[in-house]
Every structure is written in structure tokens, then in C-alpha cells.
OpenMM code with the backbone's topology and positions (N, CA, C; nanometers):
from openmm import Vec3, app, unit

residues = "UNK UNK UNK UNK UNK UNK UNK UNK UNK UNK UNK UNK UNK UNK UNK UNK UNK UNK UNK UNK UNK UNK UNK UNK UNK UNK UNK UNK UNK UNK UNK UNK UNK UNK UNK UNK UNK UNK UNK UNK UNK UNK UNK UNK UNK UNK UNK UNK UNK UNK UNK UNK UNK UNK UNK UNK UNK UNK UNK".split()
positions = [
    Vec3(0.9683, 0.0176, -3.9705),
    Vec3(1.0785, -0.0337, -3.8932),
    Vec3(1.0304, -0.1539, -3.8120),
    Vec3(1.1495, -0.2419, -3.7929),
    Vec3(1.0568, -0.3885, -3.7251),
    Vec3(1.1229, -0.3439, -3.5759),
    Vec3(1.0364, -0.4303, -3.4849),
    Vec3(1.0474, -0.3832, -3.3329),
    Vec3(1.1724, -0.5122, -3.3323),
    Vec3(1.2871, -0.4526, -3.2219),
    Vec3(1.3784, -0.5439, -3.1740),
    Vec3(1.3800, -0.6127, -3.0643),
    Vec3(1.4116, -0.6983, -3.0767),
    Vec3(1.3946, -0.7701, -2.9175),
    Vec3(1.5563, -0.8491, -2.8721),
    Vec3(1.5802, -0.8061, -2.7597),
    Vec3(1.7207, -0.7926, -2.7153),
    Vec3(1.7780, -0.9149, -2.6796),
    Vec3(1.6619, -0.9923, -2.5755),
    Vec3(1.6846, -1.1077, -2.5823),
    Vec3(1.6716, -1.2424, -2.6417),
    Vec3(1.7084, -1.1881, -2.7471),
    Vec3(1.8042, -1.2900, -2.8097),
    Vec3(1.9229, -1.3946, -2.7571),
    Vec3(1.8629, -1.5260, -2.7965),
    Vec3(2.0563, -1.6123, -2.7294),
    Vec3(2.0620, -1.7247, -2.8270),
    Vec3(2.2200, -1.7250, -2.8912),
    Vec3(2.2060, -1.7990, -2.9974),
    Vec3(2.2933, -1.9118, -2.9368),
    Vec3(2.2350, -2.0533, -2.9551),
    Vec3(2.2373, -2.1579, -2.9228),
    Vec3(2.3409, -2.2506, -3.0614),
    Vec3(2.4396, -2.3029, -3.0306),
    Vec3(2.4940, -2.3796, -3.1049),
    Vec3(2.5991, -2.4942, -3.0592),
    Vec3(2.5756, -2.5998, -3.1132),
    Vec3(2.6393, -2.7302, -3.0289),
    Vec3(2.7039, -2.8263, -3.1626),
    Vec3(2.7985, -2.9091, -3.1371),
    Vec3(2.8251, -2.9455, -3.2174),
    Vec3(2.7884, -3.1415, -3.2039),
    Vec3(2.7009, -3.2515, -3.2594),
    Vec3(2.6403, -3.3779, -3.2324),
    Vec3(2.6781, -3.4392, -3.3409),
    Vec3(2.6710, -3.6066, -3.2490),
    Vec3(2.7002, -3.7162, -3.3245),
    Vec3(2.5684, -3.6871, -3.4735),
    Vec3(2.6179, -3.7409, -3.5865),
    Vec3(2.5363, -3.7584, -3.6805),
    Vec3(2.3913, -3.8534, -3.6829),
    Vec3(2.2851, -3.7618, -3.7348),
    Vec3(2.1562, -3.7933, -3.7164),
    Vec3(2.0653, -3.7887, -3.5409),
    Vec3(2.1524, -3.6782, -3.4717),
    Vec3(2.0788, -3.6128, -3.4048),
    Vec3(2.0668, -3.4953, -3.3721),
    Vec3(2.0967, -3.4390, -3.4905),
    Vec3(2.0187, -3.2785, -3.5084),
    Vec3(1.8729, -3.2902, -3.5119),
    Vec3(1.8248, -3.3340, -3.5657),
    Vec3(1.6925, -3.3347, -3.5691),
    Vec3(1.5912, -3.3108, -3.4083),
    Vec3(1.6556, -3.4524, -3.3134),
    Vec3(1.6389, -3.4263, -3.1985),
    Vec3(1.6296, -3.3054, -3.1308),
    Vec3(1.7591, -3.2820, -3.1406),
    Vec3(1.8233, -3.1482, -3.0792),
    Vec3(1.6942, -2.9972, -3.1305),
    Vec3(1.6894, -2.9981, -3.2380),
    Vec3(1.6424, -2.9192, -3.3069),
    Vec3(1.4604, -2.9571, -3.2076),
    Vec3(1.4336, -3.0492, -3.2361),
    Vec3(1.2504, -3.0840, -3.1367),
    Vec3(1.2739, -3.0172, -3.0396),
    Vec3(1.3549, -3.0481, -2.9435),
    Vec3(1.4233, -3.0258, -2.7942),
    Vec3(1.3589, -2.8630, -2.8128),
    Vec3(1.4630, -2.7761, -2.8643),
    Vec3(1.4798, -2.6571, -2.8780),
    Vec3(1.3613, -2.5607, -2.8856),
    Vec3(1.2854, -2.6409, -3.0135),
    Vec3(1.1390, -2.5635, -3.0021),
    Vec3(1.0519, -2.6255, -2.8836),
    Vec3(1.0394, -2.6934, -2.8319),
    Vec3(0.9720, -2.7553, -2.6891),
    Vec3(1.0214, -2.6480, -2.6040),
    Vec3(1.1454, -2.6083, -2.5964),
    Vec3(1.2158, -2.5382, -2.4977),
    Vec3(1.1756, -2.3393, -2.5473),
    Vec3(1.1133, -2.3562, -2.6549),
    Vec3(1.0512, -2.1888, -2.7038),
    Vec3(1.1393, -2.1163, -2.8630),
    Vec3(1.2239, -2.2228, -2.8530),
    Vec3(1.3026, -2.2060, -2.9645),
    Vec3(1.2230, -2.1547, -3.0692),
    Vec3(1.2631, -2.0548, -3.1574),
    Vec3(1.1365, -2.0639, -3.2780),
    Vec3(1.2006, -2.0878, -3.3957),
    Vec3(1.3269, -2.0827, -3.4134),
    Vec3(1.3632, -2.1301, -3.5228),
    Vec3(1.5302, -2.2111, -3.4870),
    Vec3(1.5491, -2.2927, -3.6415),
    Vec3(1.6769, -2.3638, -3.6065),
    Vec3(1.6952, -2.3827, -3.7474),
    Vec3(1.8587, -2.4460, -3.7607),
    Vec3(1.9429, -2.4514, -3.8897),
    Vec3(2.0005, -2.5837, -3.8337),
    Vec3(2.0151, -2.6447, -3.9497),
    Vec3(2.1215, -2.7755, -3.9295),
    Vec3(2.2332, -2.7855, -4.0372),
    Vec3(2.3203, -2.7729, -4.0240),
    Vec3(2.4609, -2.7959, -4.0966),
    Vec3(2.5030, -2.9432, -4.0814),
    Vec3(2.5415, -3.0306, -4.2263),
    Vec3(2.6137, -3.1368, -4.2038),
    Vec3(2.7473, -3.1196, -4.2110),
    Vec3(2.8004, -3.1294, -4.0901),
    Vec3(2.9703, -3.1295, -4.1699),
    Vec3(3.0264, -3.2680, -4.1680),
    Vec3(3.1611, -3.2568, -4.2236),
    Vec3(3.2451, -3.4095, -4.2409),
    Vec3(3.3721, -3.3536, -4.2936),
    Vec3(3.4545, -3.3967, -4.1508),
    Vec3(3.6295, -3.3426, -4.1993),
    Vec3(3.7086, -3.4675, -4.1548),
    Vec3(3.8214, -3.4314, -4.1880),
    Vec3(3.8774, -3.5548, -4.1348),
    Vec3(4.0253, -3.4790, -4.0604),
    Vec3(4.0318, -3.3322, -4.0163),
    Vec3(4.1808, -3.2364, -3.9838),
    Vec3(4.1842, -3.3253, -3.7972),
    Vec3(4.2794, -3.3549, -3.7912),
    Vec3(4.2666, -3.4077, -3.6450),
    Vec3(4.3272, -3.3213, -3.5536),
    Vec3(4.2722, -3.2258, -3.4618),
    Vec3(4.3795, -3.2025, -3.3471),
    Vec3(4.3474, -3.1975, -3.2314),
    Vec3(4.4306, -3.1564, -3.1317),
    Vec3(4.4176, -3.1801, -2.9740),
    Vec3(4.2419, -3.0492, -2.9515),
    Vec3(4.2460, -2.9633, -3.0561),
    Vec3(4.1044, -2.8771, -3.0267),
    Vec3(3.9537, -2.9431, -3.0651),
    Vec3(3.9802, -3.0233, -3.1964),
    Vec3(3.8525, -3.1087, -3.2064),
    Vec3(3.8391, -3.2253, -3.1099),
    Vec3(3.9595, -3.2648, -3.0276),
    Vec3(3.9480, -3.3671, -2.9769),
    Vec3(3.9305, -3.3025, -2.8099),
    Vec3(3.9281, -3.1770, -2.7778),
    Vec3(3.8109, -3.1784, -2.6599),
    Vec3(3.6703, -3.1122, -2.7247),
    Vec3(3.6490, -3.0848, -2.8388),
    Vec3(3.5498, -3.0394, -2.8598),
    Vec3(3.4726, -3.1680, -2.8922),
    Vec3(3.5576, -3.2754, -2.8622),
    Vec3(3.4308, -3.4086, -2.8972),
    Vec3(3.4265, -3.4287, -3.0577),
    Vec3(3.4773, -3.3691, -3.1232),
    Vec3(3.4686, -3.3141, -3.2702),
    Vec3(3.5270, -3.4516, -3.3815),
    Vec3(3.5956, -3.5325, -3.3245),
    Vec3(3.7032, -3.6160, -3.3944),
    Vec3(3.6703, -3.7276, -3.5019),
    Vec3(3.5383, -3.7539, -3.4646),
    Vec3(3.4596, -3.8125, -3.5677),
    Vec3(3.4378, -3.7875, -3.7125),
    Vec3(3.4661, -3.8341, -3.8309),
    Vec3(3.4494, -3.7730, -3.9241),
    Vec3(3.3081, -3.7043, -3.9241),
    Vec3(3.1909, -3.8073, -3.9540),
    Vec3(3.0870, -3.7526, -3.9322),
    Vec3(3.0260, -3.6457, -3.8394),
    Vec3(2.9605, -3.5417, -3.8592),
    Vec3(2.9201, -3.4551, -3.7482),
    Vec3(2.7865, -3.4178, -3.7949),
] * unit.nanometer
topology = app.Topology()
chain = topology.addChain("A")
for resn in residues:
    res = topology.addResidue(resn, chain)
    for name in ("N", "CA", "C"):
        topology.addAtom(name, app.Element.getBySymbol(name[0]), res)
């Protein structure tokens, strides 16, 4: 059986394109031990992507 550890906190943000990478350095500097990067690209427009900063095609 593997030992659990509780504290756990899952970190997720949504950035202009070509600074995940950053983000991702940041994270392990900060103790992070692991990370994922997703590219997305939509083009659905509404008043929720547009406070989520989201409105950009690129993400």
C-alpha cells in the first residue's frame, strides 16, 4: 500500500500563450513536484471567459 499524504493542493490557472512554461519553473522553485500543460484554443465568447481573462483565442 503507498503512504498518503493529505496535503495535497492542486494548483490551476489559466495564461497568455507561451507562458506555461514559466509558470510551470515558478511552481517547482515554489516545491511543486510535478506539473501538466494543456494547450487550448477556442474561439466560444462569453461574459464568463471574459472575466476569466479567457477571451483570447490562444491560451
Amino acid at each position: 500500500m503507498m503512504p498518503t499524504n493529505d496535503n495535497l493542493i492542486l494548483f490551476s490557472s489559466i495564461l497568455d500563450f507561451g507562458k506555461g512554461s514559466k509558470a510551470l519553473e515558478l511552481s517547482k522553485k515554489l516545491g511543486g513536484e510535478a506539473g501538466t500543460i494543456f494547450l487550448g484554443r477556442g474561439t466560444v465568447r462569453t461574459k464568463w471567459l471574459n472575466l476569466l481573462g479567457a477571451l483570447q483565442i490562444r491560451k
